[in-house]
mmCIF file of the N, C-alpha and C atoms, coordinates in Angstrom:
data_MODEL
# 
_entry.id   MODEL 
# 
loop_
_atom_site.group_PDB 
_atom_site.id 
_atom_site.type_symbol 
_atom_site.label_atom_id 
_atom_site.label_alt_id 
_atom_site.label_comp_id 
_atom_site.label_asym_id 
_atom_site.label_entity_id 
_atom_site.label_seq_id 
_atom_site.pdbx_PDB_ins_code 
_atom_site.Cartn_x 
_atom_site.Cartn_y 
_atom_site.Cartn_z 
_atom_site.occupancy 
_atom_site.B_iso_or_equiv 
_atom_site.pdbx_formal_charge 
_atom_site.auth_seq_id 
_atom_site.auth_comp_id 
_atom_site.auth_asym_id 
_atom_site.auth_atom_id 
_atom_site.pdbx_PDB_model_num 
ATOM 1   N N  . UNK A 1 1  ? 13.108  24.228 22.944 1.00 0.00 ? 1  UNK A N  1 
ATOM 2   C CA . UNK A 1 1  ? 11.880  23.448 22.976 1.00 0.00 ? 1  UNK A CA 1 
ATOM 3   C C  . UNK A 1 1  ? 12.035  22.203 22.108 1.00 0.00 ? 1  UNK A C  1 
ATOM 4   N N  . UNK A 1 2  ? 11.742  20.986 23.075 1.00 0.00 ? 2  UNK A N  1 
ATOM 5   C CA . UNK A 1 2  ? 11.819  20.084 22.010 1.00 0.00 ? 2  UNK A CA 1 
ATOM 6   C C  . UNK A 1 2  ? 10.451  19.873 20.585 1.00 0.00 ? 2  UNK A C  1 
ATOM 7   N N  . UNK A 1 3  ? 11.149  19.070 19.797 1.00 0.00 ? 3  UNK A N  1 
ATOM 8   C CA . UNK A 1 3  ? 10.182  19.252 18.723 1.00 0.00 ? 3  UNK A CA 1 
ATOM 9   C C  . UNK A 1 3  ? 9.677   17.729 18.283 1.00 0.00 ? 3  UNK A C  1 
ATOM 10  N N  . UNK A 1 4  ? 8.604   17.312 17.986 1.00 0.00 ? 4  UNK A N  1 
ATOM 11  C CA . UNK A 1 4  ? 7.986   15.895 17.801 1.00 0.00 ? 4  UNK A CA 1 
ATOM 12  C C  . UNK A 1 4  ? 7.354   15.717 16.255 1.00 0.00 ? 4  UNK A C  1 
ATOM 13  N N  . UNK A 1 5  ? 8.219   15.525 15.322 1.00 0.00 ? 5  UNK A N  1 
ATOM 14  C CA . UNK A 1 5  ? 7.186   15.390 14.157 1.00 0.00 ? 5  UNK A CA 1 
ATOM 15  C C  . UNK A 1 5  ? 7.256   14.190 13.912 1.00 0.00 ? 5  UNK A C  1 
ATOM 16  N N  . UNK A 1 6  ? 6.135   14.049 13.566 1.00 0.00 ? 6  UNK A N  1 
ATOM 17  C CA . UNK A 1 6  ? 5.338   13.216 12.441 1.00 0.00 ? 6  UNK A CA 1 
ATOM 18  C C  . UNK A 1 6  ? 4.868   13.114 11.122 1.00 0.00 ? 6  UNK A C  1 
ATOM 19  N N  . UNK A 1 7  ? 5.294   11.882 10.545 1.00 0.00 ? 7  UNK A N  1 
ATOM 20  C CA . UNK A 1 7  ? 4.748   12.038 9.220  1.00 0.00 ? 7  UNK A CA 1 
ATOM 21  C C  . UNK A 1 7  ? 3.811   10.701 8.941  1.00 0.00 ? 7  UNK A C  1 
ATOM 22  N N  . UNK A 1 8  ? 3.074   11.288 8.067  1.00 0.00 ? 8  UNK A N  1 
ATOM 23  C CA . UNK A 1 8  ? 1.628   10.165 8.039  1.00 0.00 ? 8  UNK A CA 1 
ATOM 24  C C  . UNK A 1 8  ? 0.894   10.325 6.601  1.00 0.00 ? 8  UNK A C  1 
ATOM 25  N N  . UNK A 1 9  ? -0.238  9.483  6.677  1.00 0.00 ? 9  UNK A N  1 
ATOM 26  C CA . UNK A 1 9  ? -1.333  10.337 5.901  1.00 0.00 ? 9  UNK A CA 1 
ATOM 27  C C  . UNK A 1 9  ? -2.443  11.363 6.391  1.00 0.00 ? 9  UNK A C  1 
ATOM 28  N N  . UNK A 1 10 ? -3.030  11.284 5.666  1.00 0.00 ? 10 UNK A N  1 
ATOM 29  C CA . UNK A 1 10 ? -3.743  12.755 5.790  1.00 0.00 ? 10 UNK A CA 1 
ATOM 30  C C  . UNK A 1 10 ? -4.880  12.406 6.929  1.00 0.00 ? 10 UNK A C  1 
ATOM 31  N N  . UNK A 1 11 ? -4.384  12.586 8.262  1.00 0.00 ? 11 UNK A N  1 
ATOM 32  C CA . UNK A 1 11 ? -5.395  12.294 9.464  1.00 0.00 ? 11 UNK A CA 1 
ATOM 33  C C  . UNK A 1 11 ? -6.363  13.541 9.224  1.00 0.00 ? 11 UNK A C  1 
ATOM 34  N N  . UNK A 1 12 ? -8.013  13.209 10.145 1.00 0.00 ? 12 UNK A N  1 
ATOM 35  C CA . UNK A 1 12 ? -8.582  13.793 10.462 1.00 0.00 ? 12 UNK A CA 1 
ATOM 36  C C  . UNK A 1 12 ? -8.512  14.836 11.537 1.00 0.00 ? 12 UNK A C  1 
ATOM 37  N N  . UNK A 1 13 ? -9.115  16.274 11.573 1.00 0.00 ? 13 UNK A N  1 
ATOM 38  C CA . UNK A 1 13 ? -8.984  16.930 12.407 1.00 0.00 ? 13 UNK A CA 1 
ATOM 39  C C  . UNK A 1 13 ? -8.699  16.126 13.835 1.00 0.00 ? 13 UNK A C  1 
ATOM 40  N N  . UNK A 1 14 ? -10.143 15.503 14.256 1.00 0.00 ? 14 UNK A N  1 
ATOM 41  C CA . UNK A 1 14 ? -9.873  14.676 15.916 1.00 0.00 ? 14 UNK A CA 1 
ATOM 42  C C  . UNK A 1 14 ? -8.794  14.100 15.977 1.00 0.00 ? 14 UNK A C  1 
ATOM 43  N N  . UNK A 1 15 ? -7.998  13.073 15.036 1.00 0.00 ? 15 UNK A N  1 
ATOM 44  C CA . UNK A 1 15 ? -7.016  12.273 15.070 1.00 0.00 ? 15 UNK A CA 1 
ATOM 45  C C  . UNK A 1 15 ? -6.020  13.194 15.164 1.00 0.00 ? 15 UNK A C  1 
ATOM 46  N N  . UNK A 1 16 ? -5.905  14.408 14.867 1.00 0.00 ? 16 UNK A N  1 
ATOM 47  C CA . UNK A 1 16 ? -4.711  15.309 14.508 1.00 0.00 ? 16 UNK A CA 1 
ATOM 48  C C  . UNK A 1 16 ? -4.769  15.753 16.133 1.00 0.00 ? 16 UNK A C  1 
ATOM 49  N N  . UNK A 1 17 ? -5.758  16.606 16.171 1.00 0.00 ? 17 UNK A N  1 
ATOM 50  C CA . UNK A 1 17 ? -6.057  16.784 17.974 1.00 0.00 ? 17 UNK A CA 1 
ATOM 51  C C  . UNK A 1 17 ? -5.499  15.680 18.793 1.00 0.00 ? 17 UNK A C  1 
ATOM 52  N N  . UNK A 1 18 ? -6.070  14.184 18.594 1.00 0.00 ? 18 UNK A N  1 
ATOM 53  C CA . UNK A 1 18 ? -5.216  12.860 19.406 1.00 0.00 ? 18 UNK A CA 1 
ATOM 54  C C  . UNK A 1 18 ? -3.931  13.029 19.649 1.00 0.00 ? 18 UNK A C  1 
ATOM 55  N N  . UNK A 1 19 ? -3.290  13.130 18.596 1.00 0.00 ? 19 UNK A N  1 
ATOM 56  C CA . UNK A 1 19 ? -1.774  12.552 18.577 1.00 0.00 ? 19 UNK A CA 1 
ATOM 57  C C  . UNK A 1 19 ? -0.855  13.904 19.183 1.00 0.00 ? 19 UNK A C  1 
ATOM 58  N N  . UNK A 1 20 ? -1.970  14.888 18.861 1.00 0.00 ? 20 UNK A N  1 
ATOM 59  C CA . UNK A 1 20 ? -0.712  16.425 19.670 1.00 0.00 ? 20 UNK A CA 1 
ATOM 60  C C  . UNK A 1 20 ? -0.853  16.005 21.094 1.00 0.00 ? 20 UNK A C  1 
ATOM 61  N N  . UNK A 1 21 ? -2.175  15.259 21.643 1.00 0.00 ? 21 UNK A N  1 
ATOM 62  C CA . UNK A 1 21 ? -1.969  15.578 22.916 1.00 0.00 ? 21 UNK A CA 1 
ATOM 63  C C  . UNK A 1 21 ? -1.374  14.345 23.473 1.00 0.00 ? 21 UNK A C  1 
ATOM 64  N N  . UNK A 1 22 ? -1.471  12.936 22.815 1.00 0.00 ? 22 UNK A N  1 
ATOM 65  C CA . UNK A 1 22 ? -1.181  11.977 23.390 1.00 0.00 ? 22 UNK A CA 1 
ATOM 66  C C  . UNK A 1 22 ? 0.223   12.118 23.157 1.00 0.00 ? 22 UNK A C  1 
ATOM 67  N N  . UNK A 1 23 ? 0.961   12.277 21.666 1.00 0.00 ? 23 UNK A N  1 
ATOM 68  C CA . UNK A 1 23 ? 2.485   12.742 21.531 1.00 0.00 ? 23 UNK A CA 1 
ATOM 69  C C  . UNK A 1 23 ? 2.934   13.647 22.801 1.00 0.00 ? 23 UNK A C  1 
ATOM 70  N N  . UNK A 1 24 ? 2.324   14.424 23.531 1.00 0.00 ? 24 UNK A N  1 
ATOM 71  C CA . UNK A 1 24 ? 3.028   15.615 23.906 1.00 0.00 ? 24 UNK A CA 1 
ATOM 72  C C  . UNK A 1 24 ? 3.244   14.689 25.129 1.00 0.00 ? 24 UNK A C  1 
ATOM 73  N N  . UNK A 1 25 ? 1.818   14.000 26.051 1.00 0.00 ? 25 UNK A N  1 
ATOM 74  C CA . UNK A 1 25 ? 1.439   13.629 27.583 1.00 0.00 ? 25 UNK A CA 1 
ATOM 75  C C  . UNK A 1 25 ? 3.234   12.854 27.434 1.00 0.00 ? 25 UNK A C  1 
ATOM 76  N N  . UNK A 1 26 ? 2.763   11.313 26.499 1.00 0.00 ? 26 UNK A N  1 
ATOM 77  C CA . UNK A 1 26 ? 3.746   10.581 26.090 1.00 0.00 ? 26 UNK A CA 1 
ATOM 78  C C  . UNK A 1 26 ? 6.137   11.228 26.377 1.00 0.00 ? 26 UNK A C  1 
ATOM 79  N N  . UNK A 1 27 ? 6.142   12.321 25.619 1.00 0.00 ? 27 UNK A N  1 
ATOM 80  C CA . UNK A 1 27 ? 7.099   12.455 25.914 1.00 0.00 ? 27 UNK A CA 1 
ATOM 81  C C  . UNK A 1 27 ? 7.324   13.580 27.138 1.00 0.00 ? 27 UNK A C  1 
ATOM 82  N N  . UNK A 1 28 ? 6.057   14.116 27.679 1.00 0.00 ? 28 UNK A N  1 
ATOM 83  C CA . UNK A 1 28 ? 6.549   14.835 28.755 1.00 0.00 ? 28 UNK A CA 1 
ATOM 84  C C  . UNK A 1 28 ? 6.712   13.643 29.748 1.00 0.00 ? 28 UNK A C  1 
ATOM 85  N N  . UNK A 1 29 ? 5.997   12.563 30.168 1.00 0.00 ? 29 UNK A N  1 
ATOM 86  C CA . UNK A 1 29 ? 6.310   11.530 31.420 1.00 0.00 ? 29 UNK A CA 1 
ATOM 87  C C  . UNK A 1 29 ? 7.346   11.120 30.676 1.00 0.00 ? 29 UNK A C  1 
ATOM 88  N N  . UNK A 1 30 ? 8.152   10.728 29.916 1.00 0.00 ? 30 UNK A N  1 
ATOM 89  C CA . UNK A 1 30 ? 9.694   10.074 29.557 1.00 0.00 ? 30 UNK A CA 1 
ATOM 90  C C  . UNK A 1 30 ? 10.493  10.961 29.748 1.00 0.00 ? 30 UNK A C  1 
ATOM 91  N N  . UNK A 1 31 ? 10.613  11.963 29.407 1.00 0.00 ? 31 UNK A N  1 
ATOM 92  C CA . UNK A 1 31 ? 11.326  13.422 29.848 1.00 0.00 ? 31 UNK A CA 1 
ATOM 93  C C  . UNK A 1 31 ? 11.547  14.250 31.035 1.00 0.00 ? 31 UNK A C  1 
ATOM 94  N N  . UNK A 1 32 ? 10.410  14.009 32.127 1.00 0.00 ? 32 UNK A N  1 
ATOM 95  C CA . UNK A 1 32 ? 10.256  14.736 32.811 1.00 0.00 ? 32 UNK A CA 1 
ATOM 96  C C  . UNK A 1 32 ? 10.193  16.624 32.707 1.00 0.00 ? 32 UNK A C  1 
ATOM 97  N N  . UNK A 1 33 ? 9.589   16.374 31.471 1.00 0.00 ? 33 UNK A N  1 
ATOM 98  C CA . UNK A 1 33 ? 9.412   17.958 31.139 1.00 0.00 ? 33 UNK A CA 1 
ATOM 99  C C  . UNK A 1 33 ? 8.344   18.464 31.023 1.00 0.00 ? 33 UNK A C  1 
ATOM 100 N N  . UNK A 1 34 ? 7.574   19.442 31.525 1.00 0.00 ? 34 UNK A N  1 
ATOM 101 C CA . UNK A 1 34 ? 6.735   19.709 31.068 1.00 0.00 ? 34 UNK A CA 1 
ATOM 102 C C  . UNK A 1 34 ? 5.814   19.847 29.718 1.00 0.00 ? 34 UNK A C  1 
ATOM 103 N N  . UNK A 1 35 ? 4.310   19.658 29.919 1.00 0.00 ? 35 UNK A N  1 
ATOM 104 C CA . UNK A 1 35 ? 4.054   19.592 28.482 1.00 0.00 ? 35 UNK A CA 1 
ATOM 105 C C  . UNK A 1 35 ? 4.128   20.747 27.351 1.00 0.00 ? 35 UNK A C  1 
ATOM 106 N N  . UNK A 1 36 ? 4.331   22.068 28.149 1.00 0.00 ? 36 UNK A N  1 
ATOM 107 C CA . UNK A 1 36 ? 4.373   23.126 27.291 1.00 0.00 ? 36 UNK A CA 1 
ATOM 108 C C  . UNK A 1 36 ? 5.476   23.287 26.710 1.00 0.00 ? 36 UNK A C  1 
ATOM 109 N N  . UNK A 1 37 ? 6.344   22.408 26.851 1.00 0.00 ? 37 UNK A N  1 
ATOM 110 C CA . UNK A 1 37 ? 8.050   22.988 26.266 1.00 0.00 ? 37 UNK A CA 1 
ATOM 111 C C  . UNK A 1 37 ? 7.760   21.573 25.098 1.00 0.00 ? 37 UNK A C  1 
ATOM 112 N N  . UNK A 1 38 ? 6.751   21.379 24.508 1.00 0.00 ? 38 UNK A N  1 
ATOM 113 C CA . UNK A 1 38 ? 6.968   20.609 23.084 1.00 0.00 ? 38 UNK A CA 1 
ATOM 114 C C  . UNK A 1 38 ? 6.308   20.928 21.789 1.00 0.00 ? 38 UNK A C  1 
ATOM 115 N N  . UNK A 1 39 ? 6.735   20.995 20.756 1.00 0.00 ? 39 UNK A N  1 
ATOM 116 C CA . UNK A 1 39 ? 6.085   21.918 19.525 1.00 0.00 ? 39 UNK A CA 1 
ATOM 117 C C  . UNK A 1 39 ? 5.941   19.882 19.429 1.00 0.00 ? 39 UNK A C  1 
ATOM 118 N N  . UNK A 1 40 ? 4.686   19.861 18.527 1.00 0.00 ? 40 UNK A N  1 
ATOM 119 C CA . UNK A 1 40 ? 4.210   18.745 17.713 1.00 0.00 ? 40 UNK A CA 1 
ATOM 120 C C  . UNK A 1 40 ? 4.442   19.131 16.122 1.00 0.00 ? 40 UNK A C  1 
ATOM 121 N N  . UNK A 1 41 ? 5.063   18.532 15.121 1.00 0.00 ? 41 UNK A N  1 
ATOM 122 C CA . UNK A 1 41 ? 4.279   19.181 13.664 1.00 0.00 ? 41 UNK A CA 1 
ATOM 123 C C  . UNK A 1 41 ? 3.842   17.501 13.637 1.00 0.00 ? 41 UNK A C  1 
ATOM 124 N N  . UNK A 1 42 ? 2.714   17.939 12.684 1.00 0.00 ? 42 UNK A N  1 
ATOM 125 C CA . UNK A 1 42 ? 2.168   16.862 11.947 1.00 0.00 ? 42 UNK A CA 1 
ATOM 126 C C  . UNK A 1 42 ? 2.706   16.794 10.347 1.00 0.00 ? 42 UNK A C  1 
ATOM 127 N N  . UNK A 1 43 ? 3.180   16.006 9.317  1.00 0.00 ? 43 UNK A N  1 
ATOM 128 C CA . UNK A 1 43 ? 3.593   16.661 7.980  1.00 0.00 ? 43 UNK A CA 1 
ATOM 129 C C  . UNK A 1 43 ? 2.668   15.772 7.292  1.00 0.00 ? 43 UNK A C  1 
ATOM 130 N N  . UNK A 1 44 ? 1.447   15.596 6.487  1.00 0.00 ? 44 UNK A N  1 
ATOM 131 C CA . UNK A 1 44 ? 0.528   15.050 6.566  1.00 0.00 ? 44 UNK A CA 1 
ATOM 132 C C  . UNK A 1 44 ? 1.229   14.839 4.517  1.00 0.00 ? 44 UNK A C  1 
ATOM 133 N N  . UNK A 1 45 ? 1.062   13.626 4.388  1.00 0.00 ? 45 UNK A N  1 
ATOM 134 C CA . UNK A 1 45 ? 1.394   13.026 2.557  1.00 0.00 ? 45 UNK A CA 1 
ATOM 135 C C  . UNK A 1 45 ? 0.253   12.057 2.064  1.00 0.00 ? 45 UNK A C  1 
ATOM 136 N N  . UNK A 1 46 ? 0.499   12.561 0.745  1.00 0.00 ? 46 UNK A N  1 
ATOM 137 C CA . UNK A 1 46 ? -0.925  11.831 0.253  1.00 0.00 ? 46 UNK A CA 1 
ATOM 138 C C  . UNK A 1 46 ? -0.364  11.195 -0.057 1.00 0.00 ? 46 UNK A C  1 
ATOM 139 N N  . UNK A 1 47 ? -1.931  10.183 -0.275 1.00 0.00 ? 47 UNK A N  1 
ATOM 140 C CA . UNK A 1 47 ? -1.842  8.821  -0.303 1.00 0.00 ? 47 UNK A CA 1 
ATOM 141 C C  . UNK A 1 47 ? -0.971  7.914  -1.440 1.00 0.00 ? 47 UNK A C  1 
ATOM 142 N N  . UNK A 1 48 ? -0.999  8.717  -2.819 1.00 0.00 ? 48 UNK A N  1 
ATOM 143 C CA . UNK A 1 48 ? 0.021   7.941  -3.540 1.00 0.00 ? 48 UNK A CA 1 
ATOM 144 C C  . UNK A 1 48 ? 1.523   8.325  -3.725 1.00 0.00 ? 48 UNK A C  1 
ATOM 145 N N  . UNK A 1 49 ? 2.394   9.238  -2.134 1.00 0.00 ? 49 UNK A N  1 
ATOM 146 C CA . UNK A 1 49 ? 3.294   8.982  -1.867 1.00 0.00 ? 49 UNK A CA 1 
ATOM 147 C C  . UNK A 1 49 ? 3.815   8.375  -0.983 1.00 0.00 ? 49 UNK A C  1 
ATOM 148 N N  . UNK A 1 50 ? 2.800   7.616  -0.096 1.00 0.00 ? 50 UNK A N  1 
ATOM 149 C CA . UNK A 1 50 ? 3.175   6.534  0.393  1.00 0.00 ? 50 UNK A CA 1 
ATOM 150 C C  . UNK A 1 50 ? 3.128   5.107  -0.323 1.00 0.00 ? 50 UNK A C  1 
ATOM 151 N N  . UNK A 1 51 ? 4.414   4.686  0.209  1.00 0.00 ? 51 UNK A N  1 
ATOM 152 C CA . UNK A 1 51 ? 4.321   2.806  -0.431 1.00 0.00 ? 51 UNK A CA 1 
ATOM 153 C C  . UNK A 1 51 ? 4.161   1.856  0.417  1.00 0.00 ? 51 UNK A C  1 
ATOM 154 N N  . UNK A 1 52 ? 3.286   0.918  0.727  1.00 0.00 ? 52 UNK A N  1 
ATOM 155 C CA . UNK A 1 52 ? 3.620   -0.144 1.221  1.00 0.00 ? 52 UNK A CA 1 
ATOM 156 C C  . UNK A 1 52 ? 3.576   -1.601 0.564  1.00 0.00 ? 52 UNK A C  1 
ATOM 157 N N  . UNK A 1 53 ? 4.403   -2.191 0.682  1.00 0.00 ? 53 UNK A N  1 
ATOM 158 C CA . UNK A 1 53 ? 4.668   -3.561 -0.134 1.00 0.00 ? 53 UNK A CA 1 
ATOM 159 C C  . UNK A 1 53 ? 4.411   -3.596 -2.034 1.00 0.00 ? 53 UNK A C  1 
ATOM 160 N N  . UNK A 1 54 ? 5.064   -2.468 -2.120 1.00 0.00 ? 54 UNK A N  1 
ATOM 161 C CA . UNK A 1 54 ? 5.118   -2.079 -3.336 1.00 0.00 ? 54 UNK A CA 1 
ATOM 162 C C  . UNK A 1 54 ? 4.228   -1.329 -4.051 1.00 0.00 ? 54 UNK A C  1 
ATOM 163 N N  . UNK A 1 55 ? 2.753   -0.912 -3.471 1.00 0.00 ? 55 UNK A N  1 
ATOM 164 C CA . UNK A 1 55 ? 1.898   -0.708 -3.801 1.00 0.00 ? 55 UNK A CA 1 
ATOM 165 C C  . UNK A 1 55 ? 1.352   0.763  -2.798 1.00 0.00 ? 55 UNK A C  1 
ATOM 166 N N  . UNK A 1 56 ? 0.988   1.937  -3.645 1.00 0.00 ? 56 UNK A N  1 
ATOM 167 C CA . UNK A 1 56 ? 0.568   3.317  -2.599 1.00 0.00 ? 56 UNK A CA 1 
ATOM 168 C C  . UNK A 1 56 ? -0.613  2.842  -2.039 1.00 0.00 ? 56 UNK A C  1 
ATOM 169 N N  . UNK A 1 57 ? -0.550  3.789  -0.572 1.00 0.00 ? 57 UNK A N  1 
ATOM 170 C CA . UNK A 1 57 ? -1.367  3.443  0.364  1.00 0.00 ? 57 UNK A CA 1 
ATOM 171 C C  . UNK A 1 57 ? -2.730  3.784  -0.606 1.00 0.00 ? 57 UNK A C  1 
ATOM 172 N N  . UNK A 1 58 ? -3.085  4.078  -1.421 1.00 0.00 ? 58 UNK A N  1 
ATOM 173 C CA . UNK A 1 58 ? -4.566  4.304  -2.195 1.00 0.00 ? 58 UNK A CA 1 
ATOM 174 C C  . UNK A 1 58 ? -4.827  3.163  -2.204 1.00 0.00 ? 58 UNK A C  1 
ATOM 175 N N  . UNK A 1 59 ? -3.936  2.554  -3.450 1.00 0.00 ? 59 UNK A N  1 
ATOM 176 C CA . UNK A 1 59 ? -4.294  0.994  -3.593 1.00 0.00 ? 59 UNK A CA 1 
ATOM 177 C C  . UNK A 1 59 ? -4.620  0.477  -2.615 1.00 0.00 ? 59 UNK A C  1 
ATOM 178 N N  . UNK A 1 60 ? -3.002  -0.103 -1.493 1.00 0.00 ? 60 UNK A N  1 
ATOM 179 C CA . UNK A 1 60 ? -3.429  -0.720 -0.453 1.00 0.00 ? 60 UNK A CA 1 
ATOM 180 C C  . UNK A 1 60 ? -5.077  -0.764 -0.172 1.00 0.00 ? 60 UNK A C  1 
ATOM 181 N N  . UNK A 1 61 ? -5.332  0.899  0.598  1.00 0.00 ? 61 UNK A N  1 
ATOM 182 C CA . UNK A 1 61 ? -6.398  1.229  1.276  1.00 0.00 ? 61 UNK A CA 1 
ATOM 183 C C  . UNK A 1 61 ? -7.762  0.880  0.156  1.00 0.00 ? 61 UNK A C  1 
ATOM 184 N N  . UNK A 1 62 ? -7.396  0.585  -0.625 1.00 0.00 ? 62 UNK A N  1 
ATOM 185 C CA . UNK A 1 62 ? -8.859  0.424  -1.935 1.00 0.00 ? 62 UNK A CA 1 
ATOM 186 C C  . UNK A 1 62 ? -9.416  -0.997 -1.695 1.00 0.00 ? 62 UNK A C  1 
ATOM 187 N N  . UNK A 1 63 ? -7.952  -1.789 -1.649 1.00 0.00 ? 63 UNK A N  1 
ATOM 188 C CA . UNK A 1 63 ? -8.365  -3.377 -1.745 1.00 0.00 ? 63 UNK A CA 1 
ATOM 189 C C  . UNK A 1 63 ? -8.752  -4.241 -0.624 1.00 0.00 ? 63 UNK A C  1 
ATOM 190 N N  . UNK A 1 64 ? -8.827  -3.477 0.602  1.00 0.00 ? 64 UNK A N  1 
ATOM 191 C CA . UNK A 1 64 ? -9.549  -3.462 1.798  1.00 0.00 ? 64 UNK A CA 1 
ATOM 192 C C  . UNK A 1 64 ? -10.573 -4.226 1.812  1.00 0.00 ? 64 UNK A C  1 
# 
């Protein structure tokens, strides 16, 4: 079974629901495989272990 992870921040339930099903639709039409032969993980990291432009996504997301 193929396997699709992701790593992110800490999505919401619905958004988490989104991406299993749009991830899965997504690589079953490139694959030609059905959608049941794909495990999704999500690996969900908080916010001040992400960096962007030197600064954790908290910051970033604060100065919004």
């Amino acid at each position: 079974m193929p396997v699709i992870t992701i790593q992110m921040h800490q999505p919401t339930p619905s958004q988490k629901a989104d991406l299993i099903r749009d991830l899965t639709s997504a690589a079953a039409a490139a694959t030609q495989m059905p959608p049941a032969s794909f495990i999704v993980l999500i690996q969900e990291l908080a916010d001040e272990n992400i960096g962007i432009g030197g600064r954790n996504r908290a910051e970033v997301m604060a100065a919004r």
